[in-house]
Phi, psi and omega in degrees: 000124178272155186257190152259340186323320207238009182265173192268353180277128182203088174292049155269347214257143195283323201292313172337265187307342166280332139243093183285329178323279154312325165296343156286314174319312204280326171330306219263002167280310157321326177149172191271342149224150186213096189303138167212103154309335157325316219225358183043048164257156195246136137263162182227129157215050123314137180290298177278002166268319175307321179318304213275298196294359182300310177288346203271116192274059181242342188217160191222193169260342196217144163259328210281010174271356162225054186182117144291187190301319190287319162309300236262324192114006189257171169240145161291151180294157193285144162329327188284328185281359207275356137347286142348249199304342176271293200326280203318292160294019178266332178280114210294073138244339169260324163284152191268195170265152354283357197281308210308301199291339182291303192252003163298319193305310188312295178307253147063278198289035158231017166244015203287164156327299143339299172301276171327336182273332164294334179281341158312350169264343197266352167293299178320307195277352173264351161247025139286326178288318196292329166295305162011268193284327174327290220280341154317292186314339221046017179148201202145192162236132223293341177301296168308310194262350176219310161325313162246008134296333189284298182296337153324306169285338192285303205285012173281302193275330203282329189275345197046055152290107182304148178321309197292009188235021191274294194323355160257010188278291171303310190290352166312325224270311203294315202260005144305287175331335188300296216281015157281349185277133173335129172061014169352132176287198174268337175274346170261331165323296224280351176281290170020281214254304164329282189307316198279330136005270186263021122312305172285324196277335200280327175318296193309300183296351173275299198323317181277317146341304171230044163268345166259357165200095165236170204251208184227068184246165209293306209304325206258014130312271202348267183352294190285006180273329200293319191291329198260029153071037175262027158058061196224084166275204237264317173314311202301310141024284213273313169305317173300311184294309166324302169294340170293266210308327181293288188292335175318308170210019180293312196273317184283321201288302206308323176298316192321297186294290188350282229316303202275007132336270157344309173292305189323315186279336186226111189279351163294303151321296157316349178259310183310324169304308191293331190272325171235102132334338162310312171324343204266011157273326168288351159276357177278314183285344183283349187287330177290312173316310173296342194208081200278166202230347179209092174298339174220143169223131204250115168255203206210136209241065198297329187237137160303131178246133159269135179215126175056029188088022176219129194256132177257134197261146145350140152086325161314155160258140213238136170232088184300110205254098200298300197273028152279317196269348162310298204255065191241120175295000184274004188239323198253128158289159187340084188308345210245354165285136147313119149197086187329313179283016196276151202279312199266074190227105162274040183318175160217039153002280189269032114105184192204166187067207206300340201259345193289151195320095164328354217215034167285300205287330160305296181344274159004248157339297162307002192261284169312343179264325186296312206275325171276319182294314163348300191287357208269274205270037182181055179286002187240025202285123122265160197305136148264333163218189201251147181257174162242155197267161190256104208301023164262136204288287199254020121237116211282133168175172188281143170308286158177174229228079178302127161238178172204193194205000000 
């Protein structure tokens, strides 16, 4: 078993979190697990072991569907959170089969390929508008003005959120998203805790909304698999829309901001993209790789395991190091180049097995409109100022990304 003690890994640390990378270089050379004692966590960060253990049912996001707290070696979470943890473990991105398969199965027929492929033109034509108006303005920040209204409205319009109920929609999303960072304080526990509060009372009233009068938006298919006794409750509900709206765009608004981060520092790329526009589906995926938008991911260690001669025990926790295993030389030619055309990139981003993102192929489709209306209608958008990154670890992202034109 390898230690840390003497290693760069420390997500606390601002230089850490502005660059985390060389401190991945030193993990996967130390070894395929690694104990941090900070967080009592095993991290693994090889590219085919996070691959192989994403799948491997030995291990979950939720234990309590065969173990309590007590069994399991944990203590329940304190009584002020529990607000939270009912949102939260209610949402199939936290639970296993069968509720994980019931209700993905539900969620699904509104992500099929058919469905998502219909939603292009109305993407398309909304981060032209959102480019627009940047280029009206003459610049601006590209986070506030094109990044996080577009995956907002979509997955918004698609949930059936009237416009005039959006606004409060990120910063909820955000003061959730906290208690996903290591070691949550007691102030982000208690914003959490808050946010999921009136997140749930705001839910609660669309629902009942449109169980009397309903459209033909996701909530109210939901609604009706519930009536029509597909076991979908009032929680589960409420909680599905919440993890819709949360993954809906925490991860594109951040690849977004990453991604033209990224172009900036490498202005040779950033000329090859402007110059073939075609480029941008493979650029969208090399930018989530290189600049992952989501670095960790935490499982639960339902069964004892071995990895490399080191047996991880029933009741441990696994920390799977997305944007360590993005850059691994043993999967990635020179994993740590910029290279917008590469053919051969298995990232793992969108995470992989039962867990994998439902909301990939939208992503996607957001990325690319976003990313094509830019180059289309803002062929001169340069930085205006060096941004500052957000002191958060295992979701990665920007304060916000000043351009001008």
């Amino acid at each position: 078993m390898a230690a840390v003690d003497d290693l760069s890994f420390d997500p606390w640390d601002p230089a850490f979190v502005s660059d985390p990378y060389p401190a991945y270089a030193e993990l996967r050379e130390r070894g395929r697990v690694i104990y941090f004692e900070p967080t009592r966590q095993w991290l693994v960060p090889r590219h085919a072991d996070v691959s192989a253990l994403l799948r491997d049912r030995r291990l979950g996001r939720t234990y309590q569907h065969r173990f309590t707290h007590e069994d399991f070696g944990r203590t329940a979470p304190p009584a002020e959170q529990e607000p939270f943890h009912t949102l939260n473990d209610h949402g199939m991105l936290d639970l296993e089969p069968p509720d994980h398969t019931r209700i993905r199965r539900l969620v699904s027929k509104a992500f099929t390929p058919r469905t998502v492929e219909g939603l292009k033109p109305y993407v398309r034509r909304l981060a032209a508008e959102l480019v627009d108006g940047l280029v009206r303005e003459g610049g601006g920040d590209l986070l506030r003005d094109v990044a996080e209204p577009l995956p907002v409205a979509v997955i918004a319009e698609m949930l059936g959120i009237p416009e005039a109920d959006r606004a409060p929609l990120r910063p909820w999303s955000a003061d959730i998203c906290g208690m996903y960072e290591l070691n949550p304080s007691q102030e982000t526990a208690a914003k959490a805790v808050r946010a999921s509060v009136e997140f749930s009372d705001y839910l609660r009233e669309l629902i009942a909304e449109r169980r009397k009068e309903p459209g033909e938006d996701l909530m109210s298919g939901l609604i009706a698999a519930h009536d029509e006794g597909d076991r979908l409750t009032e929680q589960e509900l409420i909680s599905t829309a919440v993890l819709l709206l949360n993954a809906g765009h925490e991860a594109t608004v951040n690849a977004t901001v990453n991604g033209w981060w990224t172009l900036f520092q490498h202005p040779e790329q950033l000329a090859a993209l402007r110059a073939d526009h075609s480029l941008a589906p493979s650029a969208v995926e090399e930018l989530m790789r290189y600049d992952t938008p989501l670095q960790l991911f935490e499982r639960w260690v339902l069964d004892d395991i071995e990895i490399d001669g080191t047996v991880v025990p029933r009741g441990a926790e696994i920390a799977m190091l997305f944007g360590s295993a993005n850059h691994d030389p043993a999967v990635f030619a020179e994993p740590d180049r910029l290279d917008l055309a590469r053919a051969d990139n298995p990232h793992i981003s969108f995470s992989a097995g039962i867990h994998y993102c439902i909301g990939a192929p939208l992503a996607r489709i957001e990325l690319a409109a976003s990313m094509t209306a830019l180059l289309e209608r803002a062929p001169t958008l340069a930085l205006a100022a060096e941004p500052r990154r957000k002191p958060n670890f295992v979701i990665r992202g920007l304060e916000g990304l000043s351009v001008t034109l």
